[in-house]
Backbone as numpy.savetxt, mean C-alpha at the origin, in Angstrom:
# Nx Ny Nz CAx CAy CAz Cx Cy Cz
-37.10 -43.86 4.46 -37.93 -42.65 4.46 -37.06 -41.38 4.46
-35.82 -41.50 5.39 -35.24 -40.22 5.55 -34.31 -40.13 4.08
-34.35 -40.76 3.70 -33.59 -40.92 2.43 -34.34 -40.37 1.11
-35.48 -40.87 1.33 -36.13 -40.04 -0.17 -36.78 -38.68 0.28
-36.63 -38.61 1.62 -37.46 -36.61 2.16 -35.61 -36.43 1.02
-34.86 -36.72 1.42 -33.54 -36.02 1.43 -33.64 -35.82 0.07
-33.95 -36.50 -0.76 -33.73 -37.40 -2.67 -34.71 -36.01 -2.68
-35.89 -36.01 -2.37 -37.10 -34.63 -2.75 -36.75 -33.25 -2.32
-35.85 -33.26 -1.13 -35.40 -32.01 -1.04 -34.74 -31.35 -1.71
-33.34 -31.97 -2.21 -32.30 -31.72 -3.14 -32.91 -31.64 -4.83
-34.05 -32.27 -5.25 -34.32 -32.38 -6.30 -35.09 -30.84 -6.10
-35.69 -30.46 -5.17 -36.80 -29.03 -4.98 -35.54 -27.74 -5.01
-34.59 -27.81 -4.51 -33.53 -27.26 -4.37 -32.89 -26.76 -5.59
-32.83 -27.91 -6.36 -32.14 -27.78 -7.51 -32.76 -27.25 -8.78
-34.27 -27.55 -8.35 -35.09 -26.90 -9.84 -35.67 -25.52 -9.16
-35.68 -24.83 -7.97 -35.48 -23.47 -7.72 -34.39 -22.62 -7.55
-33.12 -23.40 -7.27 -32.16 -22.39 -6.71 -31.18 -23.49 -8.17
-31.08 -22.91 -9.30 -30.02 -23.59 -10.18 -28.62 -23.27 -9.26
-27.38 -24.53 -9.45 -26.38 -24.27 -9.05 -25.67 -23.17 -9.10
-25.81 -22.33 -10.44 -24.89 -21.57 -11.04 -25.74 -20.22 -10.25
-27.14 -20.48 -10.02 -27.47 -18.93 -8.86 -27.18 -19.22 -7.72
-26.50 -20.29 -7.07 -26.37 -20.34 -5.67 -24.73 -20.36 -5.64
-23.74 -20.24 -6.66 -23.05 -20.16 -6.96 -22.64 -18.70 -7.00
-23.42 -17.94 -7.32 -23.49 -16.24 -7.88 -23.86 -15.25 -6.59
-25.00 -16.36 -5.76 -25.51 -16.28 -4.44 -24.30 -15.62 -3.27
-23.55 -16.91 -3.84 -22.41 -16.96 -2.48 -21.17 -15.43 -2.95
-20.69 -15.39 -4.31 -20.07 -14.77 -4.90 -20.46 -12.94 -4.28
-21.85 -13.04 -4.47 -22.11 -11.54 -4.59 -21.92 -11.04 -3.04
-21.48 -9.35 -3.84 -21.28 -8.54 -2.84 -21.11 -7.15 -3.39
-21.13 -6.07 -2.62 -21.15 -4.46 -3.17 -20.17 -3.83 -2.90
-19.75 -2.82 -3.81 -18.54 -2.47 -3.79 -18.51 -1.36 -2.81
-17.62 -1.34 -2.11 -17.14 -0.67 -1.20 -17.31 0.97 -1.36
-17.50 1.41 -2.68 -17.42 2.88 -2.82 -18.65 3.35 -3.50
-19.82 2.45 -4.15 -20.58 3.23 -4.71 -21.62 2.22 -4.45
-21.63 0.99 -3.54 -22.73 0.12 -2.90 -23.22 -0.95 -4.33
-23.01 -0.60 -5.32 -23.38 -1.69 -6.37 -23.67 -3.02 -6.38
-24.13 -4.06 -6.75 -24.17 -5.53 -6.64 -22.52 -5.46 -7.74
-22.16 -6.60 -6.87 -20.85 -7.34 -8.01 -20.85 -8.72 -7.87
-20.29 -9.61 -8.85 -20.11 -10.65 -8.51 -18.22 -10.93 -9.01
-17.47 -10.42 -7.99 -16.17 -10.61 -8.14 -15.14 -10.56 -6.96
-14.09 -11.41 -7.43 -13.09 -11.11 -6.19 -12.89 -9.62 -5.68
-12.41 -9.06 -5.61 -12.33 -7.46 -5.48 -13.56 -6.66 -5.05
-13.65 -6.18 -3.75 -14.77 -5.93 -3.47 -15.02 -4.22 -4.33
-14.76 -3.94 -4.97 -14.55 -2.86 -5.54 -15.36 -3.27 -7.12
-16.21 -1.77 -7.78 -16.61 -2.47 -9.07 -15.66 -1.54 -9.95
-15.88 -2.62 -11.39 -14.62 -2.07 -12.50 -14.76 -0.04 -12.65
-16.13 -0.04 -12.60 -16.31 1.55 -13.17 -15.00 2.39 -11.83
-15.40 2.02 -10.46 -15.48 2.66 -9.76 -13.55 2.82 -9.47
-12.98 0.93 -9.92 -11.85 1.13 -9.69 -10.77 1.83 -10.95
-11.76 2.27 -11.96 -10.95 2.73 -13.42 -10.73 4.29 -13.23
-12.07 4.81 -11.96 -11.74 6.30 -11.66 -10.68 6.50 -10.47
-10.15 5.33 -10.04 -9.15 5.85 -8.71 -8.12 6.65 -9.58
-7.85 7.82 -8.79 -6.44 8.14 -9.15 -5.11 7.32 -9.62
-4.84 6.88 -10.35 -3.26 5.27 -9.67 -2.59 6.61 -10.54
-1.49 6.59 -9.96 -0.04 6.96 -10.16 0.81 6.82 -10.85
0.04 6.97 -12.36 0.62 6.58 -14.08 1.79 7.28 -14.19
2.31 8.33 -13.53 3.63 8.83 -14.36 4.37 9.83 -12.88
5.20 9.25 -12.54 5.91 9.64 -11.61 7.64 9.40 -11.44
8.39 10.01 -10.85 9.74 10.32 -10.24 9.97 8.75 -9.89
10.79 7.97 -10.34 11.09 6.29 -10.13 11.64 6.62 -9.15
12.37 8.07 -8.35 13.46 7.34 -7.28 12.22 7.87 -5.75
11.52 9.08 -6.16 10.54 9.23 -4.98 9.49 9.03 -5.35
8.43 8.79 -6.13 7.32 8.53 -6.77 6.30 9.40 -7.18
7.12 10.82 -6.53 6.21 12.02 -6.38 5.24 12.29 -8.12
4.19 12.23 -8.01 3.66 12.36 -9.36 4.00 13.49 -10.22
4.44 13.04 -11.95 4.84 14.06 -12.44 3.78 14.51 -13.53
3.72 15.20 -14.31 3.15 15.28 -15.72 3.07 14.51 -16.72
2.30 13.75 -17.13 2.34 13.00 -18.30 3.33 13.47 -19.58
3.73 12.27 -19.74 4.53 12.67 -21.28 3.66 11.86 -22.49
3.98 12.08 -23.46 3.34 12.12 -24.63 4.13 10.93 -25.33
3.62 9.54 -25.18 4.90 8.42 -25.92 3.97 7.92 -25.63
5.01 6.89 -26.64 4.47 5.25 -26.96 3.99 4.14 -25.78
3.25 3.48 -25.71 3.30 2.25 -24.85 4.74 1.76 -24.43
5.39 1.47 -25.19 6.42 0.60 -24.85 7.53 1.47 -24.43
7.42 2.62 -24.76 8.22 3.93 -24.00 8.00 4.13 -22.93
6.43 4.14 -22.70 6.31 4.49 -21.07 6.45 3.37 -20.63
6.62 2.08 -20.72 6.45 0.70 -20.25 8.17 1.23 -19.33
8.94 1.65 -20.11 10.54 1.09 -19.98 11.34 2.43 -19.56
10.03 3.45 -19.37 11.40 5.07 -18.90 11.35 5.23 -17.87
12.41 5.89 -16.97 13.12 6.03 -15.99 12.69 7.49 -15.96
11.96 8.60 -14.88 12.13 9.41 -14.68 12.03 10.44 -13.28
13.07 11.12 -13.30 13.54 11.84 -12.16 12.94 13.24 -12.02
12.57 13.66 -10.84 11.97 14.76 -10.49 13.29 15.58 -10.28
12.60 16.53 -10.39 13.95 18.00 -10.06 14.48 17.85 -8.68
13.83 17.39 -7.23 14.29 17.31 -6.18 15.41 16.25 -5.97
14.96 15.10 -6.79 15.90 13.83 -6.63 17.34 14.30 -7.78
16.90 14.46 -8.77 18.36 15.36 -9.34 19.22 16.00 -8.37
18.96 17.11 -7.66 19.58 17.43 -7.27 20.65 16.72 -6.28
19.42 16.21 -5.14 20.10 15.35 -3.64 19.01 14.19 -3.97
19.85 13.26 -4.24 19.50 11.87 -4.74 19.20 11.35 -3.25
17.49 10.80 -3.28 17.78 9.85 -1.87 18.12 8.97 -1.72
18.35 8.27 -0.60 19.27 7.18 0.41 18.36 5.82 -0.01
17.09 5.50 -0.57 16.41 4.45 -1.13 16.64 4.70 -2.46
16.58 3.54 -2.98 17.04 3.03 -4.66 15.96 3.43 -5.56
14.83 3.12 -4.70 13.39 3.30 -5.70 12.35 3.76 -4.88
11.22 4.09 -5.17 10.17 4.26 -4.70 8.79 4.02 -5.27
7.86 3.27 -4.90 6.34 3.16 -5.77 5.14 3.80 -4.51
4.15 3.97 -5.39 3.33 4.52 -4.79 2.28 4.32 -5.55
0.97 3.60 -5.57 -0.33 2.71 -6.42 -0.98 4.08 -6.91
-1.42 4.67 -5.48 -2.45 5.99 -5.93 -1.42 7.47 -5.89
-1.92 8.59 -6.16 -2.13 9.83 -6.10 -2.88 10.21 -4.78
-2.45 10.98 -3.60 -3.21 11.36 -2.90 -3.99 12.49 -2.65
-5.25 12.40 -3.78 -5.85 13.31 -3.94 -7.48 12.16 -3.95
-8.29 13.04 -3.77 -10.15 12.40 -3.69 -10.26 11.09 -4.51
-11.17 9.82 -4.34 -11.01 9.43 -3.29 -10.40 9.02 -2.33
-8.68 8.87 -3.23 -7.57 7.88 -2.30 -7.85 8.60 -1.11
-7.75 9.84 -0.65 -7.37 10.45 0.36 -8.55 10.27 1.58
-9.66 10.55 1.05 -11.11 10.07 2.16 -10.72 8.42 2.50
-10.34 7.43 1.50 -10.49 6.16 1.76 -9.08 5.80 2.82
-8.21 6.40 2.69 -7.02 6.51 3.85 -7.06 7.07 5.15
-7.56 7.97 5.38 -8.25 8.62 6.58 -9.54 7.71 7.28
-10.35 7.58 6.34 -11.31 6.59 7.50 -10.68 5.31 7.42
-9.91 4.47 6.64 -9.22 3.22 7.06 -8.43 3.33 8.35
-7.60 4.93 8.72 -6.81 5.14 9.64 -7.62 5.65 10.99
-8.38 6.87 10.45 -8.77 7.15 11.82 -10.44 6.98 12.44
-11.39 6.20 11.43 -12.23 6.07 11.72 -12.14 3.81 11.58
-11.51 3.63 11.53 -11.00 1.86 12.26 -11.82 1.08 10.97
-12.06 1.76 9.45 -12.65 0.54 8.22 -11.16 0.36 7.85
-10.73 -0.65 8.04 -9.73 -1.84 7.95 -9.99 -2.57 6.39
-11.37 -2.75 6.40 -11.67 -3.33 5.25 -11.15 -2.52 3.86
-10.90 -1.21 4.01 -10.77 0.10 3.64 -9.06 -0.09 2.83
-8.48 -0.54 3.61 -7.31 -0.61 4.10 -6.35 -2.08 3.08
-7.77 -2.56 3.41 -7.39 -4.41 2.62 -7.92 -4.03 0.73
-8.75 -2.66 1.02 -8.95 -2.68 -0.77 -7.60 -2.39 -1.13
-7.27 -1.01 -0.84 -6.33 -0.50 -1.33 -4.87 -1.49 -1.54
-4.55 -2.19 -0.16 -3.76 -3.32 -0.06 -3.89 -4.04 -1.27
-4.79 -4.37 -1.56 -4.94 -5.70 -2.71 -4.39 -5.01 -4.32
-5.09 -4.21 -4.35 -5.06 -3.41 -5.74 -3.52 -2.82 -5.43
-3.04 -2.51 -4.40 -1.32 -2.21 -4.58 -0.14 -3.25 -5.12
-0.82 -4.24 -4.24 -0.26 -5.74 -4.56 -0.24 -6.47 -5.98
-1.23 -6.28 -6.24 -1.61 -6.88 -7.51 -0.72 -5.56 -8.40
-0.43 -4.27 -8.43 -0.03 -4.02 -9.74 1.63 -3.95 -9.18
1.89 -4.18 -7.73 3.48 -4.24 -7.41 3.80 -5.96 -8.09
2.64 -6.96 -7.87 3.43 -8.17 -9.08 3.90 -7.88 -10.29
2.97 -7.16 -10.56 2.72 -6.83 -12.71 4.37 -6.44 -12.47
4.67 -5.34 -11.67 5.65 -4.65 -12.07 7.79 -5.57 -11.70
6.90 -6.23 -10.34 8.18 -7.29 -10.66 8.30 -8.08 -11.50
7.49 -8.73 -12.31 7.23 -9.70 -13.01 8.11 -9.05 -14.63
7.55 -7.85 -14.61 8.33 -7.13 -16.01 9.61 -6.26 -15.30
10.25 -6.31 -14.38 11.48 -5.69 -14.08 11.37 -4.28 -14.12
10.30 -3.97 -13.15 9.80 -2.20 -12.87 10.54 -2.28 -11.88
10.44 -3.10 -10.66 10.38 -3.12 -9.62 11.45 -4.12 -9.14
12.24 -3.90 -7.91 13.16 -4.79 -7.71 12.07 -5.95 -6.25
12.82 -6.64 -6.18 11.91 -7.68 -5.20 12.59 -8.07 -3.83
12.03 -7.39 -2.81 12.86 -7.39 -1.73 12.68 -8.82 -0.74
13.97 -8.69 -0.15 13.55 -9.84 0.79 13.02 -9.86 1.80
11.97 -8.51 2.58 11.41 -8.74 3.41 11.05 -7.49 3.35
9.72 -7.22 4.15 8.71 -5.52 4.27 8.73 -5.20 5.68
9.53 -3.85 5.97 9.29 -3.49 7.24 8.28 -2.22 7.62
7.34 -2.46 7.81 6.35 -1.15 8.05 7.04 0.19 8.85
6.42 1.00 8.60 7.08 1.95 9.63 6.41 1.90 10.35
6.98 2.04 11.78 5.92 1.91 13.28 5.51 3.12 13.78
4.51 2.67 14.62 3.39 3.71 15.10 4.62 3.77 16.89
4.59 5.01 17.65 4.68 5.41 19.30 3.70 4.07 19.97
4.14 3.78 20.81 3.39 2.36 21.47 1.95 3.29 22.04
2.07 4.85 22.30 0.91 5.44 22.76 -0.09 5.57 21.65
0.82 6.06 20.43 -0.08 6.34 19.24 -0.87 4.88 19.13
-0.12 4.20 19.45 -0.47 2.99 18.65 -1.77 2.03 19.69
-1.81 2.55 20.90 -2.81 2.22 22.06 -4.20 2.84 21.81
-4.11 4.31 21.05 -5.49 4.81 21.12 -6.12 4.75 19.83
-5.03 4.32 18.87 -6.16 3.74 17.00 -5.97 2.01 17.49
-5.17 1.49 18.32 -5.51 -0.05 18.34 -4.91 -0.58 17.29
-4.23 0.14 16.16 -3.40 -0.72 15.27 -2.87 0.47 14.64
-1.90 -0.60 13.67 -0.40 0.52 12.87 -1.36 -0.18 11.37
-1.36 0.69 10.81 -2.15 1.05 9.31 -1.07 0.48 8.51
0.10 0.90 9.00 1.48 0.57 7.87 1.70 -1.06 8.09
1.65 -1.67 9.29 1.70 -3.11 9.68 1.05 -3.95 9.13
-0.70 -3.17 8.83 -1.70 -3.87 8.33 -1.53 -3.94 6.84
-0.99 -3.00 5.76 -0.73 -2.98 4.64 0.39 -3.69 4.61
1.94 -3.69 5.17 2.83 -5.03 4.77 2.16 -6.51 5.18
1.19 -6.52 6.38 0.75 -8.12 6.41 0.19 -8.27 4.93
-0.90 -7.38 4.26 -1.62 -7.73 3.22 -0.72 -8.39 1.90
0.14 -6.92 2.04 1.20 -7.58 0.96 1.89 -8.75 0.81
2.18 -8.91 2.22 2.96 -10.44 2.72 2.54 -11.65 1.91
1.16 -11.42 2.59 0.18 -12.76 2.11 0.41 -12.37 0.56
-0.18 -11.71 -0.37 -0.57 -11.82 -1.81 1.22 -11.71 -2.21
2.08 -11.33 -1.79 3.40 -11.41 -2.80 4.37 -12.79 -2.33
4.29 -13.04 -1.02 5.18 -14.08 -0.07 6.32 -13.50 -0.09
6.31 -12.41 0.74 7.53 -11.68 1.33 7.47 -11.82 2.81
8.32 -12.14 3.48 8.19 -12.27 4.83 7.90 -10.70 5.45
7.28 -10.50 6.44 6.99 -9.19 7.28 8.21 -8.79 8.74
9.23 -8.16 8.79 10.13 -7.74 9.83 9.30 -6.63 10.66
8.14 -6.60 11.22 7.89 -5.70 12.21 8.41 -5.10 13.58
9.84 -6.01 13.83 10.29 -5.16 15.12 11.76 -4.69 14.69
11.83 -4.21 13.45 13.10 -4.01 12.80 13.65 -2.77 13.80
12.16 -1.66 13.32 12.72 -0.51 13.77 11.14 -0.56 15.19
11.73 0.51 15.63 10.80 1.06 16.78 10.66 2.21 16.66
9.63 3.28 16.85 9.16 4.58 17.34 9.59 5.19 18.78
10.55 5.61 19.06 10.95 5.89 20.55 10.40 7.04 21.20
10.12 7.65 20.11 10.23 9.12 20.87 8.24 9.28 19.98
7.42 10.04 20.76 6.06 10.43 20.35 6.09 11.40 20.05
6.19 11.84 18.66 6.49 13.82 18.08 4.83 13.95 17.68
4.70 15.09 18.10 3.47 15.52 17.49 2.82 14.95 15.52
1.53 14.88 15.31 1.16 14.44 14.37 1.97 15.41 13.08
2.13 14.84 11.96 3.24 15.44 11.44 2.29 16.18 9.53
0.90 16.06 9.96 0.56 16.00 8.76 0.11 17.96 7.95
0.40 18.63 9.03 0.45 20.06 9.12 1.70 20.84 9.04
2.49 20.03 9.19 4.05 20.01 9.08 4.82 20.67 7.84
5.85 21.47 7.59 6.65 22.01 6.52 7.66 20.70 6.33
8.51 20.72 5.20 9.42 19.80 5.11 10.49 19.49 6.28
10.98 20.67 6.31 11.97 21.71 7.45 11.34 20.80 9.05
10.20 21.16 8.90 9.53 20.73 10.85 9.58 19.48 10.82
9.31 18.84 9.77 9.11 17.38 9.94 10.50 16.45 10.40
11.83 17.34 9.43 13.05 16.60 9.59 13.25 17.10 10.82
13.14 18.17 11.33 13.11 18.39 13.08 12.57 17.47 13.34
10.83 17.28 13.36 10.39 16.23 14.48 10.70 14.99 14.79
11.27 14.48 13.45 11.72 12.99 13.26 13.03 13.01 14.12
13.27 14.18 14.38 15.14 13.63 14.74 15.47 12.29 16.04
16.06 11.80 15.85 15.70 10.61 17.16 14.41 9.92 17.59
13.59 10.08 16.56 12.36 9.47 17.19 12.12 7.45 16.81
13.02 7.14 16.22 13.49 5.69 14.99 14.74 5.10 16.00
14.40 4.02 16.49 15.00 3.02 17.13 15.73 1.59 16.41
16.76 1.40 15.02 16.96 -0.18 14.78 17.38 -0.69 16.00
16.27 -2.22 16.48 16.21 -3.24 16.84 16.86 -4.39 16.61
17.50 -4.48 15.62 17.82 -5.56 15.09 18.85 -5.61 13.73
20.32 -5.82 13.16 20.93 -5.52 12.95 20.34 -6.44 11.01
20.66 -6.00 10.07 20.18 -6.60 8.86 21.47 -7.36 8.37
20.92 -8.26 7.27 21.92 -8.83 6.85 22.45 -9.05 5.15
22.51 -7.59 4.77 22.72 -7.25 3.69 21.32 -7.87 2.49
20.46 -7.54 3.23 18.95 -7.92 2.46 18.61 -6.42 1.77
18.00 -6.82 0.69 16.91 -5.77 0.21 15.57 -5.83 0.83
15.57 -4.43 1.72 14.01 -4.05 2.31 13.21 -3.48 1.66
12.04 -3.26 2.06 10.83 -2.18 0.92 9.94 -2.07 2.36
10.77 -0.47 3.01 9.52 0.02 3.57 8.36 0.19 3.85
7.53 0.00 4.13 6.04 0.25 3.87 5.70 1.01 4.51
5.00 2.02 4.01 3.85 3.24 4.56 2.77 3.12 3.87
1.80 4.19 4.45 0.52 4.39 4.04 0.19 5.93 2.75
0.75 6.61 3.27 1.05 7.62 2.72 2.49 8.45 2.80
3.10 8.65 1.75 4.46 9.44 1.45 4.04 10.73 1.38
4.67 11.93 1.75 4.48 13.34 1.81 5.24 14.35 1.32
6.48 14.32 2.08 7.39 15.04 1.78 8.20 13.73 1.35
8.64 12.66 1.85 9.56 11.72 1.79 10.51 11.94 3.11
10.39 12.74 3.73 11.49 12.52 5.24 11.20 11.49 5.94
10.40 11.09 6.47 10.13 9.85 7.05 10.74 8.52 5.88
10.81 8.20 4.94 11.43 7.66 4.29 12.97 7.86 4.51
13.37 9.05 3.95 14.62 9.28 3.81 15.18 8.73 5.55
14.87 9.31 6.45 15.27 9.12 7.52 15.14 8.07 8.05
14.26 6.72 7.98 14.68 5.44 8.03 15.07 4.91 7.06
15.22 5.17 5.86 16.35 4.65 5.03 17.96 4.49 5.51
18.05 5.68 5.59 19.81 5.80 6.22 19.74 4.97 7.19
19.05 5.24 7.91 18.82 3.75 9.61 19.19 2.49 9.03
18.42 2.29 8.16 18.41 0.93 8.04 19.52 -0.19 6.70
20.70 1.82 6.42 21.32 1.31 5.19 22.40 1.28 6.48
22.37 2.10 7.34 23.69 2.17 8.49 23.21 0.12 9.38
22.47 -0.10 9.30 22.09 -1.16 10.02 22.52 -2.48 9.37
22.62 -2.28 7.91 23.42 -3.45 7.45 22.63 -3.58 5.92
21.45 -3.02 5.92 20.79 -3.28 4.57 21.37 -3.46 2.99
21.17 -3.84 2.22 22.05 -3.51 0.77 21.40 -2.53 -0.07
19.99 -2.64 -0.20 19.18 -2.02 -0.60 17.95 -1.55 0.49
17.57 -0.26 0.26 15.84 0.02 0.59 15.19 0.63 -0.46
14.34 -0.13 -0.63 12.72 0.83 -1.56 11.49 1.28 -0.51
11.20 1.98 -0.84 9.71 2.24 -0.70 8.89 1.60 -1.55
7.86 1.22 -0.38 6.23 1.06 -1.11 5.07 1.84 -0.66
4.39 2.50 -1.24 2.95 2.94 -0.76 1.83 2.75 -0.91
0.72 3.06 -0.44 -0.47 3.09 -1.06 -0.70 4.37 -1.81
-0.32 5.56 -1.40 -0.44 6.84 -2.25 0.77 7.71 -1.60
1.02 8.42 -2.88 2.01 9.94 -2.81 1.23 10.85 -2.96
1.68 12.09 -2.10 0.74 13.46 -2.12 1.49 14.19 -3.67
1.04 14.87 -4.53 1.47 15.14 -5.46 2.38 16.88 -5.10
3.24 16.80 -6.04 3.51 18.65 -5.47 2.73 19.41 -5.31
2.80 20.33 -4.39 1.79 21.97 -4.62 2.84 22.77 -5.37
1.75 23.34 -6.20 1.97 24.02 -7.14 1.71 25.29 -6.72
């Protein structure tokens, strides 16, 4: 008896709910920025992720966004170009990437991932960084480090948001590239005021001594991780840390660069 309720259930099942809609069932979900139905990995939909800002033409050694140039595919695939700041005083990292532009939406979707606790927020951007930092090792954009050290949050800062934003973006990466994660490389020693009101000038003040290496490297290539690049001092200034610490190489990675003011 319990055998043919079961035989009639599955047969009622199957001629209302076809596999391929309970299949589509499980799949669906809305995209994170404009609520849509989707049925795809990426919680994000195509329209919505073709308007993000990404960071088509920028400075290879800081990422700072530049002006489009006017070439071929396979020109822009393969050119190298330097901003007027890095000409001058070349920084202490080899390279730098950065996915978005930090301008609308990158910039709302970074702020509430950081200070209003959508994490989920945090794992879009993560994914879509990841995915075009493969493309770019895969074709020799990008060099491939042997391990991601986030930059760390003050143990106070880091008590009243409950997490480091930069920690949570190298775990993401970790997983989708298989780079191991070094989170107690460096430490935050010193708690300087929030730095995002800051001149170039104040910032390399506030940073001075505030970066603790923990742990001595062993001629590895690192790739920093932050959330957002600004000026680049916070870069520059654990770079040298961590080239004096034993490193061979450091890159940067980001989720977005603030572009110059003009």
């Amino acid at each position: 008896m319990a055998r043919k309720l079961s035989t009639k259930f599955n047969s009622l099942v199957n001629r209302f709910f076809p596999k391929q809609r309970i299949k589509d069932a499980c799949k669906q979900k809305h995209c994170y920025l404009c609520d849509t139905t989707i049925y795809q990995h990426e919680p994000i939909c195509a329209g919505c992720k073709l308007d993000l800002p990404f960071n088509q033409s920028s400075c290879s050694h800081c990422s700072v966004p530049l002006p489009e140039l006017i070439t071929s595919k396979s020109d822009k695939a393969h050119s190298k170009r330097a901003c007027g700041e890095c000409i001058k005083n070349s920084p202490s990292y080899t390279e730098s990437f950065s996915t978005f532009c930090y301008t609308f939406p990158i910039n709302a979707l970074i702020s509430d991932f950081k200070y209003r606790n959508k994490r989920h927020l945090g794992k879009l951007l993560s994914a879509i960084t990841a995915e075009t930092i493969h493309t770019r090792i895969n074709s020799g954009q990008l060099k491939e480090p042997d391990k991601l050290i986030p930059v760390p949050l003050h143990v106070d800062k880091l008590d009243a948001r409950g997490f480091n934003q930069s920690a949570d973006i190298a775990d993401d990466l970790s997983r989708a590239l298989n780079i191991p994660v070094d989170s107690r490389c460096i430490a935050r020693v010193i708690n300087k005021p929030a730095q995002a009101s800051l001149s170039k000038r104040q910032r390399q003040q506030n940073l001075a001594n505030a970066f603790s290496i923990r742990r001595k490297l062993n001629g590895e290539v690192v790739a920093l991780i932050d959330d957002v690049v600004t000026t680049g001092v916070t870069a520059e200034q654990l770079s040298k840390q961590l080239l004096e610490a034993g490193a061979k190489e450091v890159v940067v990675w980001s989720l977005a660069r603030t572009p110059l003011r003009m």
